[in-house]
PAZAPA-4460 file (N, C-alpha, C; in steps of 0.05 Angstrom, whole numbers, plus 32768, in hexadecimal, padded with zeros to 4 digits):
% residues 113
    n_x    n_y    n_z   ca_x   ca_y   ca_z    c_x    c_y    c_z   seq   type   mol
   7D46   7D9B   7F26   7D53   7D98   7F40   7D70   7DA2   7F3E     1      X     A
   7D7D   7D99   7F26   7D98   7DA1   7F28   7D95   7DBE   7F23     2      X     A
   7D89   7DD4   7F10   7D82   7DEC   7F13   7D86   7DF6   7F25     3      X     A
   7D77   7DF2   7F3D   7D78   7DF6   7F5B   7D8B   7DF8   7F6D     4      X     A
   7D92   7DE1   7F6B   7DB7   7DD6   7F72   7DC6   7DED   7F70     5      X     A
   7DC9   7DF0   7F4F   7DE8   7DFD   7F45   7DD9   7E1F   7F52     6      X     A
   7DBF   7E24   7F4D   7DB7   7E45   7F5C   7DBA   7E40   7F72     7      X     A
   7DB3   7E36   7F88   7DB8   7E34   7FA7   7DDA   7E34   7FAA     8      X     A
   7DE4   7E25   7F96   7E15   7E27   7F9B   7E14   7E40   7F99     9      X     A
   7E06   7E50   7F7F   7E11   7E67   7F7B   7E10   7E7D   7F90    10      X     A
   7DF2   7E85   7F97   7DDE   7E8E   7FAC   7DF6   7E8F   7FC2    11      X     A
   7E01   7E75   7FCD   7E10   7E74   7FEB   7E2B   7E80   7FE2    12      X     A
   7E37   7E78   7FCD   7E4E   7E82   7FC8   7E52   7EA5   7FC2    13      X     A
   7E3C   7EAE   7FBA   7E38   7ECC   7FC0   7E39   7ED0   7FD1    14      X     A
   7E28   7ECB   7FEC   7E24   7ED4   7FFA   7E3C   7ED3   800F    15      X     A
   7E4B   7EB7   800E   7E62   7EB7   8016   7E76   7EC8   8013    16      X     A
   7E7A   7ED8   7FFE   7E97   7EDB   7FEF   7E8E   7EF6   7FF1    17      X     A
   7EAE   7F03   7FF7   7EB1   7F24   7FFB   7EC8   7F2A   7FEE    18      X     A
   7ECB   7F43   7FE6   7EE5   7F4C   7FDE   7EF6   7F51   7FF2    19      X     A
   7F0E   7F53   7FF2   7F20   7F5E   7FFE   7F3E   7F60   7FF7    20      X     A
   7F43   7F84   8000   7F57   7F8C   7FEE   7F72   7F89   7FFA    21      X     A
   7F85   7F6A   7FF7   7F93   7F69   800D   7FB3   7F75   8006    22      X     A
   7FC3   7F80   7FF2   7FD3   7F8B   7FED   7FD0   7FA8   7FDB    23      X     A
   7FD9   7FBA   7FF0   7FD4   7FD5   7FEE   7FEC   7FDC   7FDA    24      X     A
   8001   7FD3   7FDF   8016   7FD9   7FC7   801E   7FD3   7FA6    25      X     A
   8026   7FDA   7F9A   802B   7FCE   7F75   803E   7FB3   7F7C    26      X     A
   8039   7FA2   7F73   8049   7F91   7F76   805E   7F88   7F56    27      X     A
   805D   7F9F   7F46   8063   7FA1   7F26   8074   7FB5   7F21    28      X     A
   8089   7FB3   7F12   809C   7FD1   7F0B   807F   7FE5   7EFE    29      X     A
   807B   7FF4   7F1A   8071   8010   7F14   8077   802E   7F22    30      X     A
   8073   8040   7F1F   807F   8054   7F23   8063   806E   7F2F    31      X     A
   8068   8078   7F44   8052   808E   7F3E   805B   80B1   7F3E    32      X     A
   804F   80B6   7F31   8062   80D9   7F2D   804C   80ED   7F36    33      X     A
   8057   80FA   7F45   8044   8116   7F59   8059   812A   7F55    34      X     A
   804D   813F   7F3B   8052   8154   7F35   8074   8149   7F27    35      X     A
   8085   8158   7F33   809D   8151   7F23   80B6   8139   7F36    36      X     A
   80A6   812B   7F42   80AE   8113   7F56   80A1   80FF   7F53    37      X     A
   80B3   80E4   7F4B   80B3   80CC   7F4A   80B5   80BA   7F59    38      X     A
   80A4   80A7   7F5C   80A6   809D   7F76   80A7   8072   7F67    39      X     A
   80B7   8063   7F72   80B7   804E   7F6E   80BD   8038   7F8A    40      X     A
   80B4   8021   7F8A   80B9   800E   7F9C   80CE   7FFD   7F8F    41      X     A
   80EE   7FF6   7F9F   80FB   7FE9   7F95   8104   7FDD   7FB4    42      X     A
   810A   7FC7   7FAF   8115   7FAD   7FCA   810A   7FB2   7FE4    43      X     A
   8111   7F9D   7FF3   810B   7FA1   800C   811C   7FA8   8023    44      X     A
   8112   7FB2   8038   811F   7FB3   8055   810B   7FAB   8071    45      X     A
   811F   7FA2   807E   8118   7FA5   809A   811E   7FB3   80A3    46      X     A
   810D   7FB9   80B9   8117   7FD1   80CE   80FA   7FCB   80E2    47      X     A
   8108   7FC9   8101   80FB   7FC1   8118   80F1   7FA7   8115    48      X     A
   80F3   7F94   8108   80EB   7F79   80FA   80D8   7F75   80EA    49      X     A
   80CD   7F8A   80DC   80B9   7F92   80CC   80C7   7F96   80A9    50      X     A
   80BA   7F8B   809B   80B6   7F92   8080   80B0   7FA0   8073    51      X     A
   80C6   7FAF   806E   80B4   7FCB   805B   80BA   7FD1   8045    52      X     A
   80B4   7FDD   802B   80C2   7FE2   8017   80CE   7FF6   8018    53      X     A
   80E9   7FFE   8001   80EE   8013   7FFA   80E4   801E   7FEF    54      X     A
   80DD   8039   7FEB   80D4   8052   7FDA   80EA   805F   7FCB    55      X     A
   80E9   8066   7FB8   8106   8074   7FAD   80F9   8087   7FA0    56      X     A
   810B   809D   7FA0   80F5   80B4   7F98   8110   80C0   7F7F    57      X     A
   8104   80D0   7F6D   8118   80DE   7F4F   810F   8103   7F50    58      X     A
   811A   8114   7F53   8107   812B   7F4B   8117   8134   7F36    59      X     A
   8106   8147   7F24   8109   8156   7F0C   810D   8142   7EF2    60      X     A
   8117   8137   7EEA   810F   812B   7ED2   80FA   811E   7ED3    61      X     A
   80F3   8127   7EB7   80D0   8119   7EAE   80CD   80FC   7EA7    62      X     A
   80E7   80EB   7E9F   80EB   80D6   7EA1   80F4   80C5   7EBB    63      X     A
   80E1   80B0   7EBF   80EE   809F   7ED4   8107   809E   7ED5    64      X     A
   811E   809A   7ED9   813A   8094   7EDE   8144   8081   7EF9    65      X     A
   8142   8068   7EF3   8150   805A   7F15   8161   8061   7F20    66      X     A
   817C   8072   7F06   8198   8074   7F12   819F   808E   7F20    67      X     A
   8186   809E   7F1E   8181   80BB   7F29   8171   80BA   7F4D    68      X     A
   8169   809B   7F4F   8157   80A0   7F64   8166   80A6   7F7A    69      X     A
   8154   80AD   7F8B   8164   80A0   7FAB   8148   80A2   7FBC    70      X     A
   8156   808D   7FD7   8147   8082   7FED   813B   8098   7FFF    71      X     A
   8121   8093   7FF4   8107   80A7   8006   8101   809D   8022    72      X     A
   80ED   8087   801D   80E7   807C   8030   80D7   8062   8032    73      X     A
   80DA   8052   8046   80D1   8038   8047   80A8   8034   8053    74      X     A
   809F   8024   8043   8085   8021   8045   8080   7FFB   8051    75      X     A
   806B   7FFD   8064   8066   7FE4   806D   8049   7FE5   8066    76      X     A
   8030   7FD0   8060   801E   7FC8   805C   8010   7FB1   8077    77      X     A
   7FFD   7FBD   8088   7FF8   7FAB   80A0   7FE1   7F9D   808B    78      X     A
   7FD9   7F87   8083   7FBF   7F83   8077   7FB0   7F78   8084    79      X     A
   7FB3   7F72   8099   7F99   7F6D   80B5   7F94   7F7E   80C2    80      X     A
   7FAA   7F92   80C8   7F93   7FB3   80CA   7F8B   7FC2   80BA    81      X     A
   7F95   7FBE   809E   7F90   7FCB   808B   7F97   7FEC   8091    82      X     A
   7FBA   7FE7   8093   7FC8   8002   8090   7FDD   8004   8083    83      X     A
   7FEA   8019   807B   8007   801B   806C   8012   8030   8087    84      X     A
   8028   802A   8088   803E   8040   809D   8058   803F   808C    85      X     A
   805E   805B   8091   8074   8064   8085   8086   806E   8092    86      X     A
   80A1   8068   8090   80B9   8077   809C   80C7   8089   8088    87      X     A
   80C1   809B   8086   80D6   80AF   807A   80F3   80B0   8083    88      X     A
   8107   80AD   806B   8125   80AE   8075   812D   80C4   8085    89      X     A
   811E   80E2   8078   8125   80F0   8091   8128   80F6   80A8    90      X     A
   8111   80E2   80B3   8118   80E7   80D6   8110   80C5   80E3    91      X     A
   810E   80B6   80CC   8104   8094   80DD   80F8   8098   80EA    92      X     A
   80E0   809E   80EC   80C9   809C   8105   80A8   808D   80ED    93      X     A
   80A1   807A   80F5   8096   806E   80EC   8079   8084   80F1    94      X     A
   8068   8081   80D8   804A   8090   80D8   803F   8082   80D0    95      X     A
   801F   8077   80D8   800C   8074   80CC   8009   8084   80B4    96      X     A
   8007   807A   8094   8001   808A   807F   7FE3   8083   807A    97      X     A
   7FDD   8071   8070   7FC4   8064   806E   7FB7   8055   8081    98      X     A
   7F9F   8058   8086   7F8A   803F   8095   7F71   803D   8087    99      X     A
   7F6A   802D   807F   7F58   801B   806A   7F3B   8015   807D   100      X     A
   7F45   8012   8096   7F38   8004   80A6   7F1C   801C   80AD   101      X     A
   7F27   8034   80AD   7F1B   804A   80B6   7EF1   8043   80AD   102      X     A
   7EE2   804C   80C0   7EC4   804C   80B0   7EBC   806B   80B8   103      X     A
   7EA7   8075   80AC   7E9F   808F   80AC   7E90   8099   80C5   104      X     A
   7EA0   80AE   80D2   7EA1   80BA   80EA   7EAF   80B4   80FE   105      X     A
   7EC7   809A   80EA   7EDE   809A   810B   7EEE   80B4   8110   106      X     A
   7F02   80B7   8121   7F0D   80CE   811E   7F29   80C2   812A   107      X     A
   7F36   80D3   811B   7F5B   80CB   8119   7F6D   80E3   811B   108      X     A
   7F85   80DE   8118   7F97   80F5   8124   7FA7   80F3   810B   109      X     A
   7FB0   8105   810A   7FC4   810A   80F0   7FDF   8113   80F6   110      X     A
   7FF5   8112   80E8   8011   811F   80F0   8014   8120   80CE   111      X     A
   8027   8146   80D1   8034   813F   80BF   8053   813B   80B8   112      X     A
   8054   8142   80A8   807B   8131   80A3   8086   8152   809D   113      X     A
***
């Protein structure tokens, strides 16, 4: 009987339980490099009452360097719609970068920067 028991907890607790991926960003000193550009998340900002990170970006040395960076652009994380938007310093206009949410055969619009 107890056999039963502890398979029927498990059984519902499967069936209950789902993944879900609720922070899209590193939350750890890490760094990502595309081609000869460095890209890192350091502090926060507001802007429009929203939370976003900084981006700080390095080019040409092959070594990370903090004291070389400068301010790219700010990233926000919606995780109940499951999107990231980005403001680039160049022109502050907020973009949808990512949507998570998307299933196969929606259709969306793109901009680029």
């Amino acid at each position: 009987m107890k056999k039963l028991l502890i398979i029927l907890t498990f059984i519902g607790i499967a069936i209950n339980s789902f993944s879900q991926f609720v922070h899209f960003f590193p939350n750890s000193n890490a760094y990502f490099s595309v081609s000869y550009f460095k890209y890192w998340f350091e502090g926060d900002t507001i802007i429009n009452s929203y939370q976003y990170k900084k981006v700080f970006k390095q080019t040409g040395n092959p070594i990370a360097n903090f004291d070389e960076s400068v301010y790219y652009a700010a990233l926000r994380e919606d995780t109940i719609a499951e999107r990231v938007y980005c403001i680039v310093e160049e022109d502050g206009i907020e973009r949808l970068l990512y949507d998570f949410s998307l299933n196969v055969g929606d259709t969306i619009s793109i901009s680029t920067y």
